[in-house]
Structure formats: C-alpha cells, structure tokens
C-alpha positions, 0 to 999 in steps of 0.5 A: 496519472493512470488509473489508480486504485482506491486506497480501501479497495487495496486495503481490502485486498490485503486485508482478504491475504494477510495470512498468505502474504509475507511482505508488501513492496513499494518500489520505483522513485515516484512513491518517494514524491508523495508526502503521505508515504511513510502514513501509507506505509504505517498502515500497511504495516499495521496489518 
C-alpha cells in the first residue's frame, strides 16, 4: 500500500471544517474490500 493517513489525523482534519464541508466521498472499488468500511463511514457520518 502507499502512505496512508492515520485515521485521527483525517478525523482531526474533519473535525477543524464540519462547518464548511458539505459531504464526504468515498469512491473508487478498493474501499468496498475493507471490512470495517460501513464503521468508517458510520463515523464519519456521525460528525
């Protein structure tokens, strides 16, 4: 895999614009193959 970013560095990032963002996107196929997708999502949501 490349670099990856660690999960509370991206919540942190979301957390610093909830109020300017409107949406998040998860696109592409290889997120589907991750088990602990629809958690993610859950928690982004959550926000």
């Amino acid at each position: 895999m490349g670099d990856l970013i660690p999960e509370e560095n991206f919540f942190a990032f979301l957390e610093e614009r909830k109020y300017f963002l409107d949406g998040v996107v998860i696109c592409g196929g290889e997120p589907t193959l991750h088990k602990d997708l629809p958690e993610f999502a859950k928690k982004i949501k959550d926000l």
